[in-house]
NUFITOR-794169 format. One line per field, with one value per residue (C-alpha): residue number from 1; residue in three letters; x, y, z. Coordinates in nm, 3 decimals, always signed. Layout:
BEGIN
bami = NUM, ...
loza = ALA, ...
x = X, ...
y = Y, ...
z = Z, ...
//
This chain:
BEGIN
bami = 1, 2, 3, 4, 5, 6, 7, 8, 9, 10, 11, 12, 13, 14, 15, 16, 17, 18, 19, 20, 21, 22, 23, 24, 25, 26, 27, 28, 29, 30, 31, 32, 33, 34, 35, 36, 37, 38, 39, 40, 41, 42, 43, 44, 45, 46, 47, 48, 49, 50, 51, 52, 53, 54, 55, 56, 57, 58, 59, 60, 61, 62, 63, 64, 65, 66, 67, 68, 69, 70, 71, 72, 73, 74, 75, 76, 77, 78, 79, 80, 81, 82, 83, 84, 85, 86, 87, 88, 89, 90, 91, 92, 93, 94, 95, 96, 97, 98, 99, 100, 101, 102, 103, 104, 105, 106, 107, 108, 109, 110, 111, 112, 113, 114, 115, 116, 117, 118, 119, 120, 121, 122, 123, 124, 125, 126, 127, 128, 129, 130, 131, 132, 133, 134, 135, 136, 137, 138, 139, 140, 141, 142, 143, 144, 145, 146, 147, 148, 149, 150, 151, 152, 153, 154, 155, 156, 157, 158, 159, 160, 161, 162, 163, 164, 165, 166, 167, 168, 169, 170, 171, 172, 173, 174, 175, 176, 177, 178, 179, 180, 181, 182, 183, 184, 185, 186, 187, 188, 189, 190, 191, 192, 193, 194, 195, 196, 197, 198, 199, 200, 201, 202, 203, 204, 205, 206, 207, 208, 209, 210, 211, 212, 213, 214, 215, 216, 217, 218, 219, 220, 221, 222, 223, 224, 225, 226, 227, 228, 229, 230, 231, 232, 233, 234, 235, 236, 237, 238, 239, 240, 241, 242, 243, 244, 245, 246, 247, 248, 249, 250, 251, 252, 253, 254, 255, 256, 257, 258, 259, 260, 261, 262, 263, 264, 265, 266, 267, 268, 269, 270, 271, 272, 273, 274, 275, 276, 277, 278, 279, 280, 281, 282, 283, 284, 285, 286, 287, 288, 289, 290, 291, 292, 293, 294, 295, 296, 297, 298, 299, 300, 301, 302, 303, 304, 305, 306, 307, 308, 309, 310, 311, 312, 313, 314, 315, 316, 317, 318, 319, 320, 321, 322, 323, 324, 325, 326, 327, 328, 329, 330, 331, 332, 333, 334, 335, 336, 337, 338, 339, 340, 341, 342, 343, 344, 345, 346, 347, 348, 349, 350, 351, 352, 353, 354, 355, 356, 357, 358, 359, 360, 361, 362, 363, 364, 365, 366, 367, 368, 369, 370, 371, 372, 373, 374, 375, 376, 377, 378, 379, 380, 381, 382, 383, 384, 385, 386, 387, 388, 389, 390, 391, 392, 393, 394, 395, 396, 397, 398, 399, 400, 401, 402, 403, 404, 405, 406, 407, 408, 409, 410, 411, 412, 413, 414, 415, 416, 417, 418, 419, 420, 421, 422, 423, 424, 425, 426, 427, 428, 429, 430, 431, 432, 433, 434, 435, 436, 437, 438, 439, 440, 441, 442, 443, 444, 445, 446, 447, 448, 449, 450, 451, 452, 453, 454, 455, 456, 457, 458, 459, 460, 461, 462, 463, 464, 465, 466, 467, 468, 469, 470, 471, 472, 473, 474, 475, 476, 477, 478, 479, 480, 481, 482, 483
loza = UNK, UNK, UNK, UNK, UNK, UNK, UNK, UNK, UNK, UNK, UNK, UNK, UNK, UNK, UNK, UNK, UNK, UNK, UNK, UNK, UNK, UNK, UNK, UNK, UNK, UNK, UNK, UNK, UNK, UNK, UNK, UNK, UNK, UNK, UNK, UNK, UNK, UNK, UNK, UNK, UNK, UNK, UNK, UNK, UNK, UNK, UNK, UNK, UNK, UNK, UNK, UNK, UNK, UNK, UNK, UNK, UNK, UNK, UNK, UNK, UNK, UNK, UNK, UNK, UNK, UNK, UNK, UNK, UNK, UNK, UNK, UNK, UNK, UNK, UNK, UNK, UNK, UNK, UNK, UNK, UNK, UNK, UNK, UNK, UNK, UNK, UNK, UNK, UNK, UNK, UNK, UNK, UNK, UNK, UNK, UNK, UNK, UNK, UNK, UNK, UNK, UNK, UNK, UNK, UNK, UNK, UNK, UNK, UNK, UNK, UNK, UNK, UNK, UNK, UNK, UNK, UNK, UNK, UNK, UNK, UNK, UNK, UNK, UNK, UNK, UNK, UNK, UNK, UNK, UNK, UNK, UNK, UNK, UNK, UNK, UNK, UNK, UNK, UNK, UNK, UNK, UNK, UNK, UNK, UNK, UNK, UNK, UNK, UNK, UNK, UNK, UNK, UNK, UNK, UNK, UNK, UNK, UNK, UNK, UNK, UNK, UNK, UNK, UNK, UNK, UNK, UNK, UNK, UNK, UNK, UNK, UNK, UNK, UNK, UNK, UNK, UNK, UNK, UNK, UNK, UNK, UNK, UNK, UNK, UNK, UNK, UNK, UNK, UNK, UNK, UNK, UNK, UNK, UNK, UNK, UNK, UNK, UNK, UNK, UNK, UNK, UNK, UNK, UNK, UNK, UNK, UNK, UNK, UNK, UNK, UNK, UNK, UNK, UNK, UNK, UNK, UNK, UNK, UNK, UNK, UNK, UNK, UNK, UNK, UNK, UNK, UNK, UNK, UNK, UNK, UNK, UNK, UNK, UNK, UNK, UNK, UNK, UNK, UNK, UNK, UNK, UNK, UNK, UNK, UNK, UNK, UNK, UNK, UNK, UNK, UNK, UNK, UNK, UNK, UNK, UNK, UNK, UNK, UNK, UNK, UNK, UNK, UNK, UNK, UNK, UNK, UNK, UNK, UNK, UNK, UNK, UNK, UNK, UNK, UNK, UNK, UNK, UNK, UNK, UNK, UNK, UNK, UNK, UNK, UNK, UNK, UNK, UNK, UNK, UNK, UNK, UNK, UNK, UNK, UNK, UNK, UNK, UNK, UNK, UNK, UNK, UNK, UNK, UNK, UNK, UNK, UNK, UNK, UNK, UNK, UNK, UNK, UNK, UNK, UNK, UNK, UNK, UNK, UNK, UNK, UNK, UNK, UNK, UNK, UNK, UNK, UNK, UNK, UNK, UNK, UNK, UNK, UNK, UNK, UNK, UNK, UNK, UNK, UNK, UNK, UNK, UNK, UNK, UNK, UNK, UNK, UNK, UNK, UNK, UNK, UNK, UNK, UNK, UNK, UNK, UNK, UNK, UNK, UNK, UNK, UNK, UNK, UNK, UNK, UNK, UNK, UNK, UNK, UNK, UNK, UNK, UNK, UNK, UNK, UNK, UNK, UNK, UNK, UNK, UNK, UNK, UNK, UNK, UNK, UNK, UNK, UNK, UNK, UNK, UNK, UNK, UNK, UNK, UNK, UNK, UNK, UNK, UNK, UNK, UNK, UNK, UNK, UNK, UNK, UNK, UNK, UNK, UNK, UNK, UNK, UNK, UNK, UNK, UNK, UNK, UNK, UNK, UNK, UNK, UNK, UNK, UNK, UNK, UNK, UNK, UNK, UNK, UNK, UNK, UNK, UNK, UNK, UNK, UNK, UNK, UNK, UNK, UNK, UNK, UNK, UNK, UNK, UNK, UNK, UNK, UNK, UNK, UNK, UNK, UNK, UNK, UNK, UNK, UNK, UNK, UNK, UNK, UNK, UNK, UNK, UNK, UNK, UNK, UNK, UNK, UNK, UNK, UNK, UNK, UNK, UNK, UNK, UNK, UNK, UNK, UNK, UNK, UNK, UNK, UNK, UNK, UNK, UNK
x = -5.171, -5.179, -4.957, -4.789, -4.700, -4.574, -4.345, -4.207, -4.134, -3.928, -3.739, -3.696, -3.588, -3.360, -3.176, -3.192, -2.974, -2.692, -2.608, -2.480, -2.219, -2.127, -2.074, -1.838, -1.650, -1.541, -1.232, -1.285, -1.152, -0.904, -1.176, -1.398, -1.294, -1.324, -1.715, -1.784, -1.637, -1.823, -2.157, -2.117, -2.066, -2.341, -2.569, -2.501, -2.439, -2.743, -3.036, -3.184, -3.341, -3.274, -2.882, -2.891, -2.988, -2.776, -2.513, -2.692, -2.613, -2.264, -2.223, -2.315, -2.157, -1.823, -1.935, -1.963, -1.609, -1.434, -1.609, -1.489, -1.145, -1.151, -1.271, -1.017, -0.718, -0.855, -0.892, -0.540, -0.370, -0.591, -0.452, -0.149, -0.328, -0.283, -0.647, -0.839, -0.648, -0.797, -1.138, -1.156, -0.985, -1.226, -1.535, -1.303, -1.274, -1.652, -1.907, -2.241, -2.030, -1.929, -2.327, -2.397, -2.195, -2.283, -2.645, -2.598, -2.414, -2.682, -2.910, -2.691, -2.618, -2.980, -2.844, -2.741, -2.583, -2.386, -2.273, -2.138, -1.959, -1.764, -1.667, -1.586, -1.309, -1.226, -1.182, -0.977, -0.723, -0.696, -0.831, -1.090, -1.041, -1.266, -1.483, -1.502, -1.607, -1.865, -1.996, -1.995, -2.201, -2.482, -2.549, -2.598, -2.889, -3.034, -2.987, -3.169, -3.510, -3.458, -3.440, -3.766, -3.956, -3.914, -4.045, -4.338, -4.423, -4.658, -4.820, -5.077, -5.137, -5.045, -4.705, -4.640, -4.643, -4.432, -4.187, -4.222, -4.191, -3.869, -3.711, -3.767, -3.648, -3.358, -3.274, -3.364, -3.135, -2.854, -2.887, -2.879, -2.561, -2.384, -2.443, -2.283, -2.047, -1.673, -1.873, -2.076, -1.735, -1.569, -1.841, -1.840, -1.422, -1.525, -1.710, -1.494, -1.149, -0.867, -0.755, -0.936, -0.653, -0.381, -0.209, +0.011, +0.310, +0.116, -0.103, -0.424, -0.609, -0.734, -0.942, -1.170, -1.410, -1.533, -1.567, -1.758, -2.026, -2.036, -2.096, -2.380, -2.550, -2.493, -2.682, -2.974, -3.075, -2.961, -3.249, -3.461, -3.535, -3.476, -3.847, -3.968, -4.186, -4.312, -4.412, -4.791, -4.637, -4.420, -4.735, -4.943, -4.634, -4.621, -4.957, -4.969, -4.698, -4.843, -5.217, -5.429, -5.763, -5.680, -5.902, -6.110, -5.895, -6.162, -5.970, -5.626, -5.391, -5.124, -4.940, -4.836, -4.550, -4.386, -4.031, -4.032, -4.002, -3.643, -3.709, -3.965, -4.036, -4.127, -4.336, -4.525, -4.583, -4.736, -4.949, -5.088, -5.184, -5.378, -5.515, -5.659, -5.812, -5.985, -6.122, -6.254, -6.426, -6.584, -6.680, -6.819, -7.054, -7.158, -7.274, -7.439, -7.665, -7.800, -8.086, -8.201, -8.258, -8.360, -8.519, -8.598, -8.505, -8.326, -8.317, -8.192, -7.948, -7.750, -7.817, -7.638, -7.377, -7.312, -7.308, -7.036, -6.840, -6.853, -6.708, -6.391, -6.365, -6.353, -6.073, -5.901, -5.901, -5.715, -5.481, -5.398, -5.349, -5.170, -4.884, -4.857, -4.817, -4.568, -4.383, -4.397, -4.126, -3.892, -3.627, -3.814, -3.704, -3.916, -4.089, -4.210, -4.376, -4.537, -4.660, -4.747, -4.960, -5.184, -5.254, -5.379, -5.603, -5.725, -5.798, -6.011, -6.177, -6.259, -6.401, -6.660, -6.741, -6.808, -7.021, -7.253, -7.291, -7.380, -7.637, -7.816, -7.858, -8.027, -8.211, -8.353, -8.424, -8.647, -8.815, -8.929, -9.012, -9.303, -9.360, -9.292, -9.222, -9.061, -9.237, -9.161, -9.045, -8.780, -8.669, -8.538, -8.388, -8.233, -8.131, -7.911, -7.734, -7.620, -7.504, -7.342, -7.138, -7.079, -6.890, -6.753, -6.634, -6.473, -6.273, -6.102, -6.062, -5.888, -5.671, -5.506, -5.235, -5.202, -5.312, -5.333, -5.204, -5.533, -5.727, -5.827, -5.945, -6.164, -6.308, -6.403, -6.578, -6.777, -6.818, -6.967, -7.232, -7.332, -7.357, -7.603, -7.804, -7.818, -7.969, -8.184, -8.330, -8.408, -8.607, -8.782, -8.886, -9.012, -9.242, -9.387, -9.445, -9.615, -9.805, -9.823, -9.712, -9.493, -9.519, -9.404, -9.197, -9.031, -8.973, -8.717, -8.562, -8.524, -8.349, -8.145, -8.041, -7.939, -7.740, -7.520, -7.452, -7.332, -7.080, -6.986, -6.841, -6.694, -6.463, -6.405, -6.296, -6.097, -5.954, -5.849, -5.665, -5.476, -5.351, -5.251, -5.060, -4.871, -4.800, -4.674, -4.475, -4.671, -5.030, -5.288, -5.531, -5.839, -6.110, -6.430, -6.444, -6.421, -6.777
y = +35.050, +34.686, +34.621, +34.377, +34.627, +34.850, +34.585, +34.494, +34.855, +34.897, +34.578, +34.753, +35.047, +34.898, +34.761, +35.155, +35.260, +35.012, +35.244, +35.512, +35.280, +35.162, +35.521, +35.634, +35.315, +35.510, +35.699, +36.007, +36.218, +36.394, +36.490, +36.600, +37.022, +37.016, +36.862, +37.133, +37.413, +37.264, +37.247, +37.594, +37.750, +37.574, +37.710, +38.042, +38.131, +37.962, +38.068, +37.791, +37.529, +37.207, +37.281, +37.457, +37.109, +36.946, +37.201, +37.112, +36.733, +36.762, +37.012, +36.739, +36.478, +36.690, +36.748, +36.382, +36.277, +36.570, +36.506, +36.134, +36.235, +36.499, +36.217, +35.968, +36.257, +36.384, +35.958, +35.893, +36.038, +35.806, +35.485, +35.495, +35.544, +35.223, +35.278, +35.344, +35.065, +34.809, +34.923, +34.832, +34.523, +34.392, +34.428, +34.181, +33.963, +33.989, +34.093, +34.158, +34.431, +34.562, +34.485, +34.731, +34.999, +35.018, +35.053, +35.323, +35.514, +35.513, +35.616, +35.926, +36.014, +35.971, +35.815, +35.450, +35.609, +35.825, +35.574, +35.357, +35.619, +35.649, +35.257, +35.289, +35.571, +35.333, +35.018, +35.262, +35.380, +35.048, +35.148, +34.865, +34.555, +34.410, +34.175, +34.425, +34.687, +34.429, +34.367, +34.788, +34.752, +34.511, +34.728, +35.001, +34.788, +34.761, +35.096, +35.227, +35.072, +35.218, +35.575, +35.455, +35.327, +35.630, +35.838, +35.658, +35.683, +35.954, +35.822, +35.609, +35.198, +35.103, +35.337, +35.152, +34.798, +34.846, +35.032, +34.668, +34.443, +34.637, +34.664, +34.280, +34.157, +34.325, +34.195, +33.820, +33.890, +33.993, +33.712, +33.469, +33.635, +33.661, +33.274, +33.228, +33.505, +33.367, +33.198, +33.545, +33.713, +33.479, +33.531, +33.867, +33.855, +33.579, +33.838, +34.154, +34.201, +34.230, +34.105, +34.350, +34.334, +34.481, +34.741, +34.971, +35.177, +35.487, +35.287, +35.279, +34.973, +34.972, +34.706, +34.792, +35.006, +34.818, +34.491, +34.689, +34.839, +34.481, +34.379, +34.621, +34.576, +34.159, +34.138, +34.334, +34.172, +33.805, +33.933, +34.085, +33.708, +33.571, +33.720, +33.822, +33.464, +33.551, +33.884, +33.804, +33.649, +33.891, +34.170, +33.883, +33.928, +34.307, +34.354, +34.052, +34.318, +34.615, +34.583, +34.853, +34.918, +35.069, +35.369, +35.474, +35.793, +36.111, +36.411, +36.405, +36.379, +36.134, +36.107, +36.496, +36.479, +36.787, +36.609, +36.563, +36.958, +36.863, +36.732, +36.974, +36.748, +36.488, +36.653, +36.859, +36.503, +36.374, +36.719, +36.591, +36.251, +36.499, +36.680, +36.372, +36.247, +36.558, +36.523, +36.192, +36.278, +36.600, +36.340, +36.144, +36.427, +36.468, +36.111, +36.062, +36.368, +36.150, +35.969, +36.231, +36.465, +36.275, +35.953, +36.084, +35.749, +35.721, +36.150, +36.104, +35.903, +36.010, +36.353, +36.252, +36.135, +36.412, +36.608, +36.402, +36.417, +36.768, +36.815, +36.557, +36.806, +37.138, +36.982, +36.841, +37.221, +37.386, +37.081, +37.128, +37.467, +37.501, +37.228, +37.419, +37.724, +37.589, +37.416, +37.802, +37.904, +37.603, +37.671, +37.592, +37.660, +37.950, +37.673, +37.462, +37.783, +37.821, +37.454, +37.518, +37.827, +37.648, +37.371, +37.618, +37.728, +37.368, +37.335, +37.664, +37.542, +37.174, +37.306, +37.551, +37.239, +37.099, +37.388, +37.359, +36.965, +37.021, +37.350, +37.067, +36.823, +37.121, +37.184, +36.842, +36.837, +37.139, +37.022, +36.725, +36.870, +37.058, +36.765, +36.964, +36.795, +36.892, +36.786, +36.507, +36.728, +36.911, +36.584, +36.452, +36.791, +36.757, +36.447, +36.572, +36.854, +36.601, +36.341, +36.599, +36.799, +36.464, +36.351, +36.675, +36.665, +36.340, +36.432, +36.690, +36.509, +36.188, +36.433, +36.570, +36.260, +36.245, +36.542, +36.480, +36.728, +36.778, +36.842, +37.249, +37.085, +36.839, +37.099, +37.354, +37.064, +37.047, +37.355, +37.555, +37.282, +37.318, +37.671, +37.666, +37.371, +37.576, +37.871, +37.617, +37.449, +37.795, +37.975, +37.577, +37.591, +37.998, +37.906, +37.577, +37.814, +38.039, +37.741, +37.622, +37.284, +37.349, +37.452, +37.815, +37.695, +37.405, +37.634, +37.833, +37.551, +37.407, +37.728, +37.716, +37.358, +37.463, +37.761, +37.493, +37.241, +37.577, +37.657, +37.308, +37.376, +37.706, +37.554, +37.212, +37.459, +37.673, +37.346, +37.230, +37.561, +37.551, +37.170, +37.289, +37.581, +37.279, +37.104, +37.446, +37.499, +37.819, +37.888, +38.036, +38.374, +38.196, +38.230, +38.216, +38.389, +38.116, +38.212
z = +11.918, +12.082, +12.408, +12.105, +11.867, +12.116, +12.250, +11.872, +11.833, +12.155, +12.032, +11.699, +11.886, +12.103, +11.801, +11.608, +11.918, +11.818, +11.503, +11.714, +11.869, +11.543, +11.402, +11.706, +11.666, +11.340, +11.392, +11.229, +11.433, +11.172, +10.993, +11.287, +11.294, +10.939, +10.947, +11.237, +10.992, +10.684, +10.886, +10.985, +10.727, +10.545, +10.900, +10.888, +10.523, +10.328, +10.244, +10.144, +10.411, +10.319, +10.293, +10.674, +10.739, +10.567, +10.774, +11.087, +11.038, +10.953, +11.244, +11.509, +11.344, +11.386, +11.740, +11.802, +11.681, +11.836, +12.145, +12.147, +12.063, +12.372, +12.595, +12.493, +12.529, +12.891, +13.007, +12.910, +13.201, +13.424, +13.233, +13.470, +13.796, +13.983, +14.173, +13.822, +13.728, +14.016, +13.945, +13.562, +13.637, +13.879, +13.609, +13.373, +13.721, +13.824, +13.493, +13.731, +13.911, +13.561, +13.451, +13.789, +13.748, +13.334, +13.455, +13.736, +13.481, +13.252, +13.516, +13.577, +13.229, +13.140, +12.827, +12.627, +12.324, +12.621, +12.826, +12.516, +12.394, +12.723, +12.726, +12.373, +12.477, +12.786, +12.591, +12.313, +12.576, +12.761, +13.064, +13.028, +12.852, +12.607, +12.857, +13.138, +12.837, +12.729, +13.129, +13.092, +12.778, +12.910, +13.209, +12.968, +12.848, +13.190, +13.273, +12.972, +13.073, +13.447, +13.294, +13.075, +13.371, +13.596, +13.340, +13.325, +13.660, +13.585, +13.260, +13.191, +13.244, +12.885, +12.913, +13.266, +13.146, +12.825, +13.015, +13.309, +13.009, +12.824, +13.145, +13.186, +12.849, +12.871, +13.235, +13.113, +12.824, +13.029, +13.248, +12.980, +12.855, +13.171, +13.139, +12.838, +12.907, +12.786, +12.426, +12.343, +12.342, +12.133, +11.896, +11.879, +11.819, +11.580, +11.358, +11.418, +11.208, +11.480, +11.833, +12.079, +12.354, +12.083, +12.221, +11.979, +12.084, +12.158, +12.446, +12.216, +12.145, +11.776, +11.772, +12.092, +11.969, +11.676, +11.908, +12.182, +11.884, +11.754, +12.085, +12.172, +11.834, +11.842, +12.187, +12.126, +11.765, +11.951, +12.272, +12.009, +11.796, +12.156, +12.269, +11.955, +11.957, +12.341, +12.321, +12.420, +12.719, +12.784, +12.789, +13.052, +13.256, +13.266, +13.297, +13.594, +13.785, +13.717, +13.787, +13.633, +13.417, +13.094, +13.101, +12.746, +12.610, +12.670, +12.668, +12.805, +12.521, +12.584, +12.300, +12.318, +12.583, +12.591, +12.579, +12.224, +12.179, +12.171, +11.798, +11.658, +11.325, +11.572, +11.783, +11.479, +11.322, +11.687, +11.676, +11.327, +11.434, +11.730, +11.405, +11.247, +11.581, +11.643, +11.286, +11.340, +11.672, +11.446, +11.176, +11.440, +11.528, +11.258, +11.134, +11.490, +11.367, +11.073, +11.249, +11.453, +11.176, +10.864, +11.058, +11.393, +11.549, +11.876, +11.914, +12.255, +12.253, +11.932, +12.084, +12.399, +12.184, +11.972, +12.302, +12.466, +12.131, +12.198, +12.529, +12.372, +12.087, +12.312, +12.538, +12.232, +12.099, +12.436, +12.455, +12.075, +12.121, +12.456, +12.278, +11.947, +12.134, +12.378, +12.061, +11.873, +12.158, +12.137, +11.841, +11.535, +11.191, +10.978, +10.842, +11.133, +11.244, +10.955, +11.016, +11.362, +11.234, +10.973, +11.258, +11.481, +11.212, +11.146, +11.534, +11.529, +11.259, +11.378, +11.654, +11.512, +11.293, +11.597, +11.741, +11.380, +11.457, +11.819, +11.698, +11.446, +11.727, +11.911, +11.659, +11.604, +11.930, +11.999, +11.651, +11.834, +12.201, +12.009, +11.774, +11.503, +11.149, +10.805, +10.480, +10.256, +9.960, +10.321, +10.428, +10.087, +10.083, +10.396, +10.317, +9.990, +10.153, +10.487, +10.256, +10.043, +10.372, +10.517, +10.186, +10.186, +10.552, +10.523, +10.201, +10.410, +10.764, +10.554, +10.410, +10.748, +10.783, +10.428, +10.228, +9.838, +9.563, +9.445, +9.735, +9.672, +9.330, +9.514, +9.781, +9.535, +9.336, +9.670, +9.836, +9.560, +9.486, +9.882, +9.848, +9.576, +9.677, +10.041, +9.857, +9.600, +9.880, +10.082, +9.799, +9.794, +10.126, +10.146, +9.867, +10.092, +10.379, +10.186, +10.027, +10.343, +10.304, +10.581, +10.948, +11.005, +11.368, +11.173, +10.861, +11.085, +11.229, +10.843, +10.782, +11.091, +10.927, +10.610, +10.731, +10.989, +10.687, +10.478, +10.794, +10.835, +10.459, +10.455, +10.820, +10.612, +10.314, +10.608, +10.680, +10.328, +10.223, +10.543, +10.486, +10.103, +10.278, +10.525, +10.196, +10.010, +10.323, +10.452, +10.567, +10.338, +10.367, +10.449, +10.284, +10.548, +10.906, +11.166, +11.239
//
């Protein structure tokens, strides 16, 4: 992913946020208990899956709105209190100390949707009005890409500058709202119903909540087309402050941050995209073995290749493994273990792919250190059993991110084929060395050959039953020792 694309997702993201302001600025908080109840029952009582989460969603929806309502009952006391009073007042009086203290409290909270929520009770109970909410509100924007930026402080370059150039988009943005300050608010009562400084009998402030949502979501789509047209100069600018040589990925795996545990269908998709890598860099090994064997151009340096390859694939493997097996004792639903299962079994089996790719680029080798050579009638052979497993292999690896409903029917329209061209080509090449068309040394290593390509199938078949049992929902007897 470009510095670009990562920006224009961030933008996208910080607009996504907005909706959670916008639902709390609901009041539903008669029918709060009721969704809790509903989503309990629904929890604890089904047996089927998708209804516990359906049960699951209407639980913390509940949650939310009964939280809000228990927020806005325990500030209400604190409306009367001269000193709380003074404070609020002064963020109406001066917005950047509003902007500052809406930032530090994102900090603390280590959430935006958090820290909204609060202003939204403030500005409901009066104890803010609407432009100190809003000054509130824009600090939360600032404080967001703090919280971002600290975390980053351990990742990589690329992470570094997109957290530098969120953080500075959303400062500029501020900045050019505090300018505008009295017109943005106008515009945002323009396009909400109701007079945010009404104040009913009871003390509450109807209006508020709905103008501070509008609010959040109005400034982040009005910064979002704001820099939407600069976003190549806004990644010069964040790479210009943080200075830094984007290293090549080898084996750490970045994208598997042990954060997203916290949403287990997230992190099981980011251990997929791990899957298809891994895949590719076994695919990888395997086409770099093309030349050596059937050309035997360049041995040494597609050798060194495939080698390399290997080492990525090994450390992909105990990466892989050590995050699915960390994510396997978060709280994961039946079937997500299930999931996590079958990937383990497609990492086990990548990497004895791997091992067979590595084994042909041994043998090729040794077959040349004693100049050794395979006869015409062996290379053609050779040539229709790599073509074949390649084709084979890359059926199954394209099918890890998106794995078709046919793909046992394609694999057994494969794997049985390589079997019997494996044992074709074998009787072949025991009657050339007893014709002896055929070197006895290079005979073995011919045999060798065709024994890898037939283990290179019965993993990629492995591989293919266990991505039909992710589909299914569970993971499938295997059919082939991961030998």
């Amino acid at each position: 992913m470009s510095m670009q694309q990562a920006l224009g997702i961030v933008l996208g993201a910080n607009i996504g946020t907005t909706v959670t302001a916008q639902i709390i600025a609901f009041k539903l908080s008669d029918v709060a208990l009721p969704l809790v109840g509903v989503g309990m029952f629904m929890k604890m009582l089904s047996k089927r899956e998708k209804v516990r989460y359906w049960g699951d969603f209407l639980l913390g929806f509940g949650l939310l709105f009964f939280g809000m309502m228990v927020m806005q009952d325990g500030i209400m006391p604190l409306r009367d209190a001269p000193w709380v009073t003074d404070i609020f007042v002064q963020f109406s009086k001066i917005p950047v100390l509003g902007v500052l203290v809406g930032a530090v409290m994102t900090m603390i909270f280590q959430s935006s949707s958090a820290t909204v929520g609060l202003v939204i009770a403030l500005a409901s109970t009066g104890m803010v009005d609407f432009p100190g909410a809003a000054a509130l509100v824009l600090g939360d924007n600032i404080g967001t890409t703090i919280t971002a930026n600290l975390a980053a402080i351990g990742a990589n370059v690329s992470a570094k500058r997109v957290a530098r150039a969120h953080f500075i988009f959303n400062l500029f943005g501020v900045c050019i709202i505090l300018m505008i300050f009295p017109y943005f608010l106008k515009m945002v009562d323009l396009i909400t119903p109701g007079d945010p400084m009404q104040v009913t009998a009871a003390g509450a402030v109807p209006y508020a909540a709905r103008h501070v949502a509008n609010l959040h979501t109005l400034f982040n789509v009005t910064n979002c087309l704001l820099f939407l047209p600069f976003l190549e100069v806004l990644g010069w600018v964040a790479s210009l402050i943080t200075p830094g040589e984007e290293k090549p990925r080898v084996f750490r795996l970045e994208t598997l941050v042990p954060t997203i545990f916290e949403t287990p269908s997230f992190a099981l998709d980011e251990a997929r995209q791990e899957l298809d890598y891994m895949g590719g860099e076994v695919f990888k090994m395997l086409s770099a073995a093309e030349k050596p064997l059937l050309e035997n151009k360049e041995t040494e340096k597609f050798l060194e290749e495939i080698d390399k390859t290997e080492d990525i694939v090994d450390s992909l493997q105990k990466e892989i493994n050590t995050y699915l097996t960390e994510l396997s004792r978060n709280s994961i639903t039946e079937k997500q273990s299930r999931e996590v299962f079958s990937m383990l079994q497609i990492v086990s089996n990548l990497e004895r792919i791997g091992d067979h790719c590595e084994s042909i680029g041994k043998l090729c080798k040794r077959r040349n250190e004693f100049n050794l050579d395979f006869s015409e009638e062996g290379r053609k052979e050779l040539s229709l059993i790599y073509h074949h497993t390649q084709m084979f292999l890359k059926t199954v690896v394209d099918a890890i991110t998106d794995t078709p409903d046919d793909l046992m029917e394609q694999v057994q329209s494969f794997e049985p084929k390589l079997n019997a061209m494996r044992w074709e080509m074998r009787v072949k090449h025991m009657e050339r060395l007893k014709t002896a068309k055929c070197h006895a040394d290079a005979g073995l290593i011919f045999i060798d050959i065709l024994t890898s390509f037939e283990k290179i199938g019965d993993h990629a078949y492995n591989i293919a039953e266990s991505l039909s049992g992710l589909t299914l929902g569970g993971p499938r007897e295997l059919r082939y020792a991961a030998v």
